[in-house]
Each structure stands twice: as structure tokens, then as C-alpha cells.
C-alpha positions in Angstrom: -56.5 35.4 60.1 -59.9 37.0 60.3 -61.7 38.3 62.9 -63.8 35.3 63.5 -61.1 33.2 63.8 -59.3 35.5 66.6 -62.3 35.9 68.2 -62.5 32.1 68.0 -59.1 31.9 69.4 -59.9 34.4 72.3 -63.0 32.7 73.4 -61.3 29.2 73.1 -58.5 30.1 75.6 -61.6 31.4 78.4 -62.8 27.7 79.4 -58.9 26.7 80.2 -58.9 29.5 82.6 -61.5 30.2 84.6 -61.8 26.7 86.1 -58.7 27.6 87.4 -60.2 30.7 89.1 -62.5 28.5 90.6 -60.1 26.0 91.8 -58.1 28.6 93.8 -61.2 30.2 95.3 -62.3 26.8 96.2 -59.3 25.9 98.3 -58.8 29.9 99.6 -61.7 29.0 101.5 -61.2 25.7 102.5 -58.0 27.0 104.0 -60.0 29.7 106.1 -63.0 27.3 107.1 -61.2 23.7 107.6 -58.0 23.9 108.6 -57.7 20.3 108.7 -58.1 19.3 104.9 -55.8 22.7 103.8 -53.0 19.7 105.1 -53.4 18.3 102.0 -53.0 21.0 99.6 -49.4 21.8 98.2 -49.3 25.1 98.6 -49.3 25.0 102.8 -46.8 23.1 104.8 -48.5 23.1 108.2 -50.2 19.7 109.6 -53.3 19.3 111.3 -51.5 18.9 114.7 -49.7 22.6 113.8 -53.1 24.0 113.1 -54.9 22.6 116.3 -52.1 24.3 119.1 -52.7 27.9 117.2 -57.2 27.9 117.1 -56.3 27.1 121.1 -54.4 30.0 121.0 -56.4 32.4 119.5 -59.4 30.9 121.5 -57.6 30.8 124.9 -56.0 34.2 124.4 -59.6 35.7 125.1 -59.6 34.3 128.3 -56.0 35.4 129.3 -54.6 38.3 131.5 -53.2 41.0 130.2 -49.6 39.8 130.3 -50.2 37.2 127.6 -52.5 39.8 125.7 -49.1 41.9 125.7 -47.2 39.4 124.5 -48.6 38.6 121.4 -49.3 42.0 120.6 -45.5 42.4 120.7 -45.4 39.4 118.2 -47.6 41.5 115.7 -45.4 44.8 115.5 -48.2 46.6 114.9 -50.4 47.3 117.9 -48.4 48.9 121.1 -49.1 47.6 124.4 -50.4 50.0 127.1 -51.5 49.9 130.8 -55.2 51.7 129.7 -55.3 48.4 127.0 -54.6 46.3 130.1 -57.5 47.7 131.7 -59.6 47.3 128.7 -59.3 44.0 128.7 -60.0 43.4 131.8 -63.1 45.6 131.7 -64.5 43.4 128.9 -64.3 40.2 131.1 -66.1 42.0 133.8 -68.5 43.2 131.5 -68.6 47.1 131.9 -71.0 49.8 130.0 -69.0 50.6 127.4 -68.2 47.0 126.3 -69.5 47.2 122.6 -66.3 49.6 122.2 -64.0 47.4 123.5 -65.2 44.4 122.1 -64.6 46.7 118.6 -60.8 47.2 120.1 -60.1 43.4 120.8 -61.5 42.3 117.8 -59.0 44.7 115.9 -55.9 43.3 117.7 -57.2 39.8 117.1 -57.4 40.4 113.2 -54.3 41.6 113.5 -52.8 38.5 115.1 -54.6 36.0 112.7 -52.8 38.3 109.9 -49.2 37.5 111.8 -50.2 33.9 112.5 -51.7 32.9 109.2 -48.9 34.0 106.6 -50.4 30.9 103.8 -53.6 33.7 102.9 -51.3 36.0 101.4 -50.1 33.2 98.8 -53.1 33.1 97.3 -52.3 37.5 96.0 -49.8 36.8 93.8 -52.5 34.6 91.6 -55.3 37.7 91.5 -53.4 39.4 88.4 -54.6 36.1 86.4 -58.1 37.3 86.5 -57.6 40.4 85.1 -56.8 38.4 81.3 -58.9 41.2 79.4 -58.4 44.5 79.0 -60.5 47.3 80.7 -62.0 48.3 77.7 -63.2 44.3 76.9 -64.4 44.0 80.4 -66.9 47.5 79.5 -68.0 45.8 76.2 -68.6 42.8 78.1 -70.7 44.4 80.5 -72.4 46.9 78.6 -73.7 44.3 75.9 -74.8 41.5 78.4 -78.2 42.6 77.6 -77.6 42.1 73.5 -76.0 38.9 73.9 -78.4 37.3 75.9 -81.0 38.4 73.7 -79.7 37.7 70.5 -78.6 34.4 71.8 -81.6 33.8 73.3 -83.3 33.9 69.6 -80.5 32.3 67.8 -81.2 29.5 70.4 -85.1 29.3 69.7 -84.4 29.0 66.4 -81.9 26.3 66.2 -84.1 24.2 69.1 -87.3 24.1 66.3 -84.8 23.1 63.5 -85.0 19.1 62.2 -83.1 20.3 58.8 -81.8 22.9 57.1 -84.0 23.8 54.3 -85.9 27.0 53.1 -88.0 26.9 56.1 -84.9 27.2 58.1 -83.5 30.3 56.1 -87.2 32.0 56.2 -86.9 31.5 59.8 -83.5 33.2 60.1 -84.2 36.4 58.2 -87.1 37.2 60.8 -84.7 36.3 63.7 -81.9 38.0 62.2 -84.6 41.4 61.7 -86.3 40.7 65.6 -82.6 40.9 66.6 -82.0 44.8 64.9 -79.8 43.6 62.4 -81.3 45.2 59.5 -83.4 44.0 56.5 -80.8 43.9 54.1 -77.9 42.5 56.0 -80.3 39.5 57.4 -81.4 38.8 53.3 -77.8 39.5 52.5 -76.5 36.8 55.7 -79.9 34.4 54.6 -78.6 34.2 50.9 -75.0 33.7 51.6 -75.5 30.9 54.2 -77.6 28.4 52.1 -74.5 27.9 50.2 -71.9 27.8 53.0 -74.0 25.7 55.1 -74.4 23.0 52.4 -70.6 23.3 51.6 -69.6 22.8 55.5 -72.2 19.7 55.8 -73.7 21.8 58.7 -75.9 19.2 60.6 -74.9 19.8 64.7 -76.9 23.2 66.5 -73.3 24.7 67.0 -72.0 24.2 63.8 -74.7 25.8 62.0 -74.9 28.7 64.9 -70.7 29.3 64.3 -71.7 29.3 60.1 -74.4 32.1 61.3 -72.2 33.8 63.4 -69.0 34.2 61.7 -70.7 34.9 58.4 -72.2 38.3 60.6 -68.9 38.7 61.2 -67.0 38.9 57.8 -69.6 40.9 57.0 -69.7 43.4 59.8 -65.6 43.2 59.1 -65.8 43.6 55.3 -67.7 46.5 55.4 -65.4 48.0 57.6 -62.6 47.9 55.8 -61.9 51.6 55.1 -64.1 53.1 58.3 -62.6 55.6 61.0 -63.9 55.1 64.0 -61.7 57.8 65.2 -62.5 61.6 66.1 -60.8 64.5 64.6 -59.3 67.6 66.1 -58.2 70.4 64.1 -55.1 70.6 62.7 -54.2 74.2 63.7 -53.1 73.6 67.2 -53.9 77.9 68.2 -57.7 76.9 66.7 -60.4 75.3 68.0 -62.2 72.6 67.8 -65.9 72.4 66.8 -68.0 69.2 67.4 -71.3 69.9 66.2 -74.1 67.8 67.6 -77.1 66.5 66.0 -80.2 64.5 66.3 -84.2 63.9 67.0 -85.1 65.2 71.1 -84.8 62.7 74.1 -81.6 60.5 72.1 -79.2 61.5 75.0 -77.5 64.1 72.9 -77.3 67.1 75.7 -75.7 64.3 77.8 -73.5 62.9 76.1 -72.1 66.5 75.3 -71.6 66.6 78.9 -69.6 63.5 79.6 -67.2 64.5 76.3 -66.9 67.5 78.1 -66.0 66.5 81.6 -63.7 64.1 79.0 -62.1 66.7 78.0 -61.6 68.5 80.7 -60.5 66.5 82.9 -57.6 65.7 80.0 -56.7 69.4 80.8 -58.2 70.4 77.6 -60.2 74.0 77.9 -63.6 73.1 77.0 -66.6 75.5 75.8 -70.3 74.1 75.6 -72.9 76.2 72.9 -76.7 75.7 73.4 -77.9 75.4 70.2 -81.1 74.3 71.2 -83.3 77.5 71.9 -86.3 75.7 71.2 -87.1 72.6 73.2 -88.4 73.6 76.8 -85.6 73.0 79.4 -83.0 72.7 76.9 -80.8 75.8 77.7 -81.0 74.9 81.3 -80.1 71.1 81.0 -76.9 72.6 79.2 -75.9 74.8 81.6 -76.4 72.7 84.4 -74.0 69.7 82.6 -71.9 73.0 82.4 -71.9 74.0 85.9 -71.5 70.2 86.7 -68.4 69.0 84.8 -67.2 72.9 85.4 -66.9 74.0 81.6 -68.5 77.3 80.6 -71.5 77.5 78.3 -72.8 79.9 75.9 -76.4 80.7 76.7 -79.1 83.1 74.9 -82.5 83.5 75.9 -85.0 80.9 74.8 -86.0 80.7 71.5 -83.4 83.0 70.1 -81.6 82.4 67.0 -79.4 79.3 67.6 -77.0 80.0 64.6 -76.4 83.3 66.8 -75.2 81.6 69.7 -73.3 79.3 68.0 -71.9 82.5 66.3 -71.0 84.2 70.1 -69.8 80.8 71.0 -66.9 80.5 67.7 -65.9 84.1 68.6 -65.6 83.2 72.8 -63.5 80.2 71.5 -60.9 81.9 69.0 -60.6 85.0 71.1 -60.6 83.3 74.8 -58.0 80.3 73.4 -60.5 77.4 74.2 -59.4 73.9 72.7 -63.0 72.1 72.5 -65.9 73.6 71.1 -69.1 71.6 72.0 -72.3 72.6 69.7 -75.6 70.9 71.0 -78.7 72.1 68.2 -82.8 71.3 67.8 -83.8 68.3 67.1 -87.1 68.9 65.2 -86.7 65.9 62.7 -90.9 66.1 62.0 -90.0 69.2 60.0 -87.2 68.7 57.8 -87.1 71.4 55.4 -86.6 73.5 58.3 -84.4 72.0 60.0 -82.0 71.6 57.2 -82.2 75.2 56.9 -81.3 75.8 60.5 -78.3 73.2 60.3 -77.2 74.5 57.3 -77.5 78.0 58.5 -75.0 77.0 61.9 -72.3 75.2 59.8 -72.0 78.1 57.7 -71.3 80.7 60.5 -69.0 77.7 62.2 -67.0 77.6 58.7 -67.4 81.4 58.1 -65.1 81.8 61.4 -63.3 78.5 61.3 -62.8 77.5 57.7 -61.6 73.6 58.8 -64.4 73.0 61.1 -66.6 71.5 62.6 -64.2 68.9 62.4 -67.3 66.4 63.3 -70.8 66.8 63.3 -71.8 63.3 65.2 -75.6 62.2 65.4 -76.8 61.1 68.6 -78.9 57.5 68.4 -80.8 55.9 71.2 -79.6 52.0 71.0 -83.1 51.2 72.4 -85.1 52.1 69.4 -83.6 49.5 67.1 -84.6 50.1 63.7 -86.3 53.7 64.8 -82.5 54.5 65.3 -81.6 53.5 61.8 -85.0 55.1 60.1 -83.4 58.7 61.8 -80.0 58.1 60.7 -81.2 57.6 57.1 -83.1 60.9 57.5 -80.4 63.3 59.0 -77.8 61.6 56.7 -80.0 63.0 53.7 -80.3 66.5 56.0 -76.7 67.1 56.9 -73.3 66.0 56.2 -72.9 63.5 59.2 -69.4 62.3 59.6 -70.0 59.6 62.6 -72.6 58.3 65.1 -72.8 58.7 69.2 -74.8 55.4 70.0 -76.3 56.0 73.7 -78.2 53.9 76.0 -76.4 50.2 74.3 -75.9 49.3 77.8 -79.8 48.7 78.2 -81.1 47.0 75.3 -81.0 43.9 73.8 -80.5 45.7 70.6 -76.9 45.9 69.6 -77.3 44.5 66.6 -78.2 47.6 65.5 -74.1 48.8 65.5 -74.3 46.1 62.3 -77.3 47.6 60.7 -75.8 50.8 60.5 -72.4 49.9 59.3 -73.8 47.9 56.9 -76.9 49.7 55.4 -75.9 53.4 56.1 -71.8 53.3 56.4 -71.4 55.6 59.1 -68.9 55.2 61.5 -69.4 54.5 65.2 -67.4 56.7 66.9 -68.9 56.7 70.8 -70.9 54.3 72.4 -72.7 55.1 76.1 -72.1 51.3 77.8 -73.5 53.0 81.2 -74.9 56.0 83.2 -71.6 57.0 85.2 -69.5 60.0 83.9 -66.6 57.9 82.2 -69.2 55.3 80.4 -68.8 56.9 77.3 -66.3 55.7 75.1 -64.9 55.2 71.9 -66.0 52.5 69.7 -64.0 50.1 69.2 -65.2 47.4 66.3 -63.3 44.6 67.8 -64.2 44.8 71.3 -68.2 45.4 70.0 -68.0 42.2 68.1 -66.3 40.5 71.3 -69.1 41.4 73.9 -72.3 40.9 71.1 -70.9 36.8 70.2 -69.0 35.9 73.8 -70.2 32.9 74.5 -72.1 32.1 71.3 -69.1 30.7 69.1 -67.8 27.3 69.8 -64.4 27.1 71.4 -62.3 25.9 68.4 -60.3 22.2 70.1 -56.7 22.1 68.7 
């Protein structure tokens, strides 16, 4: 079964469910507004003359001295009767100065007598475990590419609205919407090409059958591609040695950043983290660093500005081996306008990294800002030609309507994803995961298969 079809299967099983969610908020309320019609439902026993006697109750028992106040707080076994409560009440019926507080007290006893007198809301508990069908991780991807779906739908939808037939008009039309939607050039000619066929073959007439014949052939695509990728980071295989990350990339990506939320990460893992800043030469950089460092409480290897950066990177592999620190994090320049010298600066860092630890950096990742679409794959093109880069840090994919992009660069460059930011707090960044990407991008776009 391929991906398509289990993500097929997955979406068909959502309709069944969530109408039930609905159902049972439907008649939670009922039951808390309109007593009378709850009657009805099979899940409460009590009848509309039950109901009646205990509103009275609860209506009267404001009214009431302090005897039958006493009472029922006895009934609740949670709220002790005293004489000064007495006097409370009895203060609020005589309105005294201080009556908003003990308005606030009565209220409290008489939430906690509807609690003790309405035993049918807690039925309704057991049933909130049902909404919670998807995994954490699917609910982030869901919520981090709301902005990608609706925006790639929103084209796939224009498209298919203008379509009579599909002809070589149509397929024109679909490359550029496939491109305006981050794709890439040569996966949308490469999706364009294979679907003339397919389309033909399927009889394709309906709007959803010929989106679904778009959709899944993105798919096997995005999945063929795949096949032999590793999404996964690696550590060193010495435990006593560190790990280096090193961290790469053009300035304003979301690279310092992200080096700061692997780092808290880590650290809160329990893992002994050391940050390096490599980057002595944009303005502010050093200090960005060490503040992430003072904030997720890691220590960070600092020389003045523009010093050497293969020198602190050099201070920072000696800190690490001789202080017995388990993550080294490596952030560097990001002067792309000026390759030749950047190579030579890169080239210059990994050798002092490998002069000291022979197996590392065990990654050298390159930060890409989702929300310059096909400026993100120009740079990865570039720094793949500059430096060995082993995976890609995709930031920012929570705010832009261009996820596609994760295709483009699995299918043009074949780099690996390895973290994506789906959001601004501290535990937004995570690993990628090529399933649950393909899950949040198409939710809602593919057509429930009907058994």
C-alpha cells in the first residue's frame, strides 16, 4: 500500500468521526441548558418532573437560613459548615459592605452542590479520549501547515473551477500553479508530463477525481524520491566524544535560533550542551548567541567581534573534549554574496573540527527560511556546491503558504529534512517527519475513498 492510499485511508476514517464529536457536544449542552429535553436522551435516566424539584432547590436554597444551607453542604463532603458561614449568609441577605466576597463564597458552595447533584456531566469524560485520534506530532503538522494547505488548495481549486476539459490548456495551467505553489520547476513538468497519461487512463472527468490524480501523483513522487533518505540526526559514535553540529546558511534564515531551541533540546534531555559563535562578523551576532545561551542556560564560546571564527570554533572543540560536554553547537557567517570566501572560511572550521575530532561534525545542517519559497531552494543549490551539507533545518513553515517547498528540495536537490520550525514557542522545532508533512500539506484535499 502506498502512501497515498494510507493517507487516503486516514483521511477517509475523519468524516465518520467527528460528527460524532459534534453530536456529544450538542447534547452536553442541551443537558446543561434544557433540562427538560436531556429526558429524552439515553444516556440520563432522570424525568422532567425529577429535574423540576432540584432547579427549586438550588433556587430556593438562596433564600434559606442557615440550617438548610448546612444541610446540604453536609450532602457535598466537601465544604465544612461553620457558625462565621452562618453569618455570612446571613450578611448577604442583609446586604452588608463586603457582599461581593461573599457572594464569591456562596457561589463556590453552590458549584459545588450542582457538582454533587448533577452526577450525568461527568458521563460525558469518559468520551474526551476519542478526540484525541492523532498523534501529537500530527496534530503540530496539522497546525503548522494550515497556512500551506489552504493555499495550495486554494490554487488547486482555481484551477479546477476554470476547467471545461482536460486538454493542453489544462496541463499548461497546472505547471504554473504547481510553480506559484513552491513546488519546483522540474517536479511541476515532471507531475504535468506524467499526468496527461494517467488522467486519460483513469477517464478523469469529475473536479475531485482529477484533483486526487494530481495529488497522489505529488505524492509517489515526493515518496519515490525518498526511498533511501535519512531524515534522522547523527551523534557520534564514541560515547566519551562529542558531538559537533555545525550550522550553516545566508543571515536572517533563523539559524542562531534554531541553535537555541536544539539546545534548550538538549538540555533539557540532560545532555551537556556547548554553543560556539562562529559568526564574528554580522553585527549583534555574538550577543544574540550568548543571550540564547544565558536563556536555555548552556554555556557559549565567545571571542571578540570579528575575530577569527575557525579560532573559536577551535577553543570551543578543546572546551568540549576536555570539559566532557555531549553537544557541540557551531553557529558560522552567512556571507553567501561572496562565495569564494566563504567556502574558504567553512572549509577552514571543518578542518580544525576534524583535526580535533576526526568523526565530526557529525552534521553540518543548512538553515532555510520556508517563506522564501524558491529563494530557499536557489541558496540550497549554492551552499550544497560550497560545503558538504548533510540535511536541511526548514524554519518559519508555520507562516507561509509555501510548504511545497519540502517537495522541491527532496526532489531537485536530495537533501534530507531533518527539522522543521512549525511555531515560535521553545519546543516548536522538531524533527521532520515525511509522513506527517505529506498528512498536514493534502488534509482535506483528497477525497475520502467509500468502501
Amino acid at each position: 500500500m502506498g502512501l497515498f492510499d494510507r493517507l487516503r485511508r486516514a483521511f477517509s476514517g475523519e468524516p465518520e468521526e467527528e460528527p460524532k464529536k459534534e453530536d456529544e457536544i450538542v447534547s452536553t449542552s442541551e443537558e446543561n441548558q434544557e433540562p427538560e429535553e436531556t429526558a429524552t436522551n439515553e444516556a440520563t435516566t432522570a424525568t422532567p418532573e425529577d429535574d423540576q424539584p432540584k432547579v427549586a432547590e438550588t433556587t430556593t436554597a438562596e433564600a434559606k437560613e442557615a440550617e438548610p444551607v448546612a444541610k446540604e453542604a453536609e450532602d457535598t463532603k466537601e465544604v465544612v459548615q461553620t457558625p462565621e458561614k452562618v453569618e455570612v449568609i446571613e450578611e448577604i441577605e442583609t446586604t452588608s459592605e463586603n457582599n461581593e466576597v461573599e457572594i464569591a463564597k456562596k457561589a463556590d458552595e453552590e458549584s459545588l452542590e450542582q457538582q454533587s447533584d448533577e452526577p450525568k456531566e461527568t458521563k460525558a469524560e469518559p468520551k474526551e479520549p476519542e478526540i484525541q485520534t492523532t498523534s501529537s506530532e500530527t496534530v503540530r503538522y496539522d497546525k503548522g501547515l494550515a497556512k500551506s494547505r489552504k493555499g495550495f488548495g486554494a490554487k488547486l481549486n482555481a484551477l479546477l473551477a476554470n476547467f471545461r476539459r482536460v486538454d493542453e490548456d489544462f496541463f499548461e495551467e497546472l505547471e504554473e500553479t504547481l510553480i506559484e505553489a513552491d513546488v519546483g520547476f522540474e517536479t511541476a513538468m515532471k507531475i504535468s508530463d506524467e499526468l496527461q497519461d494517467e488522467v486519460k487512463l483513469r477517464n478523469a472527468k469529475s473536479r475531485s477525481d482529477v484533483s486526487d490524480a494530481i495529488i497522489e501523483r505529488l505524492v509517489d513522487i515526493y515518496e519515490s524520491e525518498g526511498v533511501d533518505e535519512d531524515n534522522s540526526l547523527h551523534f557520534a559514535k564514541d560515547p566519551t566524544e562529542p558531538t559537533v553540529f555545525l550550522f550553516v546558511g545566508v543571515n536572517g534564515v533563523g539559524k542562531t535560533t534554531t541553535i537555541g531551541k536544539l539546545a534548550h533540546r538538549y538540555q533539557q534531555a540532560g545532555k551537556k550542551v556547548l554553543l560556539a559563535a562562529g559568526d564574528t562578523f554580522r553585527a549583534g551576532a555574538i550577543e544574540q548567541l550568548a543571550e540564547w545561551g544565558r536563556r536555555v542556560e548552556v554555556d557559549v564560546v565567545t571571542k571578540p567581534e570579528k575575530s577569527d571564527p575557525a579560532a573559536v570554533v577551535y577553543d570551543a572543540v578543546v572546551k568540549a573534549k576536555k570539559e566532557n560536554y555531549d553537544i557541540l553547537l557551531v553557529d558560522t557567517a552567512g556571507r553567501l554574496q561572496n562565495k569564494v570566501n566563504l567556502m574558504n572560511e567553512l572549509d577552514k572550521i571543518k578542518r580544525v573540527i576534524t583535526r580535533e575530532l576526526p568523526d565530526a561534525p557529525q552534521e553540518v545542517l543548512l538553515a532555510l527560511d520556508a517563506t522564501t519559497g524558491q529563494n530557499a531552494l536557489t541558496q540550497a543549490k549554492q551552499f550544497k556546491e560550497v560545503t558538504d551539507v548533510t540535511g536541511i533545518v526548514l524554519t518559519k513553515l508555520d507562516g507561509t503558504a509555501r510548504g511545497g517547498i519540502v517537495l522541491a528540495i527532496r526532489n531537485e536537490l536530495h537533501l534530507p529534512v531533518k527539522l522543521v520550525g512549525l511555531g515560535e514557542k521553545m519546543d516548536d522545532l522538531r524533527d521532520f517527519s515525511p509522513e506527517e508533512f505529506v498528512y498536514g500539506l493534502f488534509k482535506g484535499l483528497v477525497t475520502p475513498k467509500k468502501d
